[in-house]
N, C-alpha and C positions, 0 to 999 in steps of 0.2 A: 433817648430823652427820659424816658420811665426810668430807667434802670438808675438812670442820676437823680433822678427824684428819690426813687426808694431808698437810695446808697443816704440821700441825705436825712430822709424820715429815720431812718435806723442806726444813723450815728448820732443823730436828734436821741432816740430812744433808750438806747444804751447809753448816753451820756447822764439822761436823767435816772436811770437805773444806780449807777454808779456815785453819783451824789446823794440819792438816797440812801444808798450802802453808808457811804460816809457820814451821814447826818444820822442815822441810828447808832452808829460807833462811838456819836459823839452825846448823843443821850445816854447809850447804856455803858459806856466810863463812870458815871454818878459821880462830874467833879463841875457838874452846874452845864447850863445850856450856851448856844450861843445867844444873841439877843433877840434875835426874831424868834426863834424858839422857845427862850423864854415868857415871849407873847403867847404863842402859839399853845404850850403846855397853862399856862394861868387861865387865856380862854379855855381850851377843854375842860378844863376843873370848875372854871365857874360853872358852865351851863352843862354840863355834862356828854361833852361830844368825842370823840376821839381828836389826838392831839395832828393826825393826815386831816383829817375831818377840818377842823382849825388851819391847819394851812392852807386848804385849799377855797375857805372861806373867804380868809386875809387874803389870800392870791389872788382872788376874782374882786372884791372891794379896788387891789390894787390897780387890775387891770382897766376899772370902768378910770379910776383916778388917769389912767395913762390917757385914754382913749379922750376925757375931758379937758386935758392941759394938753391933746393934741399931739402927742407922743405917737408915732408906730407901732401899731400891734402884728406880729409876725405868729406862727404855726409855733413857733419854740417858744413864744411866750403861753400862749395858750397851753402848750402840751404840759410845760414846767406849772403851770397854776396848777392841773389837773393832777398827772403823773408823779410829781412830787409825795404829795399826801397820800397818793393811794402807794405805792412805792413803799413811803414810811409806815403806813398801819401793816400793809402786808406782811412786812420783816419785823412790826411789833410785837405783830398780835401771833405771828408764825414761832414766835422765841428761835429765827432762826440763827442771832446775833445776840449770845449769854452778855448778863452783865457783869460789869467789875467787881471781884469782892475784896479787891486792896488796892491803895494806890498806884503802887506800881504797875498795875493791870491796864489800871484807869488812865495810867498818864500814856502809855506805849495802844489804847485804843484812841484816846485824844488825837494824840499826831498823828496815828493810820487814818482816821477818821478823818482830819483836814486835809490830808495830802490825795486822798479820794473824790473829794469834796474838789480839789481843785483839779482832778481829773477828768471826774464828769463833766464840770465847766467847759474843758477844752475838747472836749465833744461835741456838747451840746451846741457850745456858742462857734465853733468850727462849721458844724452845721450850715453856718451863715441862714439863719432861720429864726432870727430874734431874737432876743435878750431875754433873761427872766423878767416879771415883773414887776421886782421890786428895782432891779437895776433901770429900768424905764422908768419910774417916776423918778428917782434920783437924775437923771437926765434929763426931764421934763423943768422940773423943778428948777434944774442950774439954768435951765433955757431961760425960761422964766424969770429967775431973779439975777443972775449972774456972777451967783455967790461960786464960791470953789464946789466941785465935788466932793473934796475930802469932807469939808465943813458940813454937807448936805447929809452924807452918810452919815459920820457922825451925829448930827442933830438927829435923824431918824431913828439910827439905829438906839440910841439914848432915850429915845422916846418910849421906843418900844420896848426894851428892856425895862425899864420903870412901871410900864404899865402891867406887861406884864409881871414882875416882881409883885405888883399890888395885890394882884390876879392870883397869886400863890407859884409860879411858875418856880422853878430852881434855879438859885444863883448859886454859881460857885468860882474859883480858881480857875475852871473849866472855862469857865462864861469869858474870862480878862484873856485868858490864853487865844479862845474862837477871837473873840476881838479883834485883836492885834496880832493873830499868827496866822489868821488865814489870807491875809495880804500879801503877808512873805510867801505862803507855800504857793500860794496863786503866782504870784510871779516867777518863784523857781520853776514850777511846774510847766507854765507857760512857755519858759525858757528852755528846758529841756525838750519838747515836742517845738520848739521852733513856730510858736501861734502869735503874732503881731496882732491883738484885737481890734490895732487903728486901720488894720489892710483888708479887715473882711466885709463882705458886703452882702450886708444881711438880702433877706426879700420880704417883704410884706405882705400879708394879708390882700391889701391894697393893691400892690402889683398884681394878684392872684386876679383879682376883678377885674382889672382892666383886662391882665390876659382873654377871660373870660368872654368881657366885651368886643373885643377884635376877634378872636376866635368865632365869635358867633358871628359875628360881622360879613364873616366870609375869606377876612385875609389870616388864612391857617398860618401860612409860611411865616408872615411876621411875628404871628404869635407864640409859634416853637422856638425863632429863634431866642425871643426876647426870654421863653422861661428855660432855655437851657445855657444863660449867659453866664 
């Protein structure tokens, strides 16, 4: 039973590792951010925080937003709030990812950088350990109003881009490209590793508790089977 646990913490971990790789790739191309980033870089500059610092800010704002509209909060959204940003200052602040100093550097770190990005997802979210947190309110949200997802993200991510933009964050080619290309590599990606997201089944936080609960209870039996489902 541990050893399944662990196996799943650390495909959790290295998933978020490996998106971070990818989301510094896609910073230090210098051909504009994607749009949460672009938040994420305008907040740092406003108030002067590191731009990990800023994600993990918006990450935890997101997650109470999940936690209010009643969404699911799992270990892998927590870890992604957390791990995310420190992840990215680590490899900022480490210079251990040069940056582009021509386009053509810029656009061949862009697309390593997205196809990263959608690797670490299919670890992380393989996992079966929760969702990031921004993909939880987007889910919350649809519950809520019953509008499409597409149109959800879109209006967020729209939002957030602007805001950021105001914020001085960096727009570029880079920014249209994250947009609209990391949906494609995410689904090739997903395709190629054989990951159907509609057939995983995350566990929650909430499960954890109840395990918790029966396990103190007295009925162990029940309770190992249920967390090694």
């Amino acid at each position: 039973m541990l050893q399944k646990v662990l196996w799943k913490f650390l495909k959790l971990v290295v998933g978020l590792f490996i998106c971070s790789v990818g989301i510094v790739l896609t910073i230090n191309c210098n051909l504009g951010l994607s749009p949460w980033d672009v938040f994420h870089q305008g907040l740092s500059n406003h108030i002067g925080i590191t731009i990990g610092t800023a994600s993990i800010i918006v990450g935890s704002i997101v997650v109470i937003a999940d936690v209010v509209l009643g969404e699911n909060v799992g270990w892998g959204t927590v870890f992604n709030m957390l791990l995310i940003g420190f992840f990215m200052d680590l490899l900022l602040y480490s210079n251990l990812i040069p940056e582009a100093d021509n386009l053509f550097v810029g656009i061949i770190m862009l697309i390593l950088g997205l196809v990263l990005l959608s690797v670490g997802m299919v670890f992380y979210m393989g996992s079966g350990l929760g969702s990031g947190p921004r993909d939880g309110l987007m889910v919350a949200i649809q519950k809520k109003t019953g509008k499409s997802l597409k149109l959800i993200r879109g209006t967020i991510e729209v939002g957030a881009l602007i805001v950021g933009f105001l914020l001085g964050g960096k727009v570029g080619i880079g920014t249209i490209i994250s947009a609209f290309g990391l949906g494609y590599f995410t689904q090739m990606v997903f395709g190629l590793f054989k990951l159907d997201c509609s057939k995983i089944k995350h566990r929650f936080i909430v499960d954890d508790i109840k395990f918790i609960k029966v396990y103190m209870s007295g009925e162990k039996k029940a309770a190992v089977q249920n967390i090694v489902k």
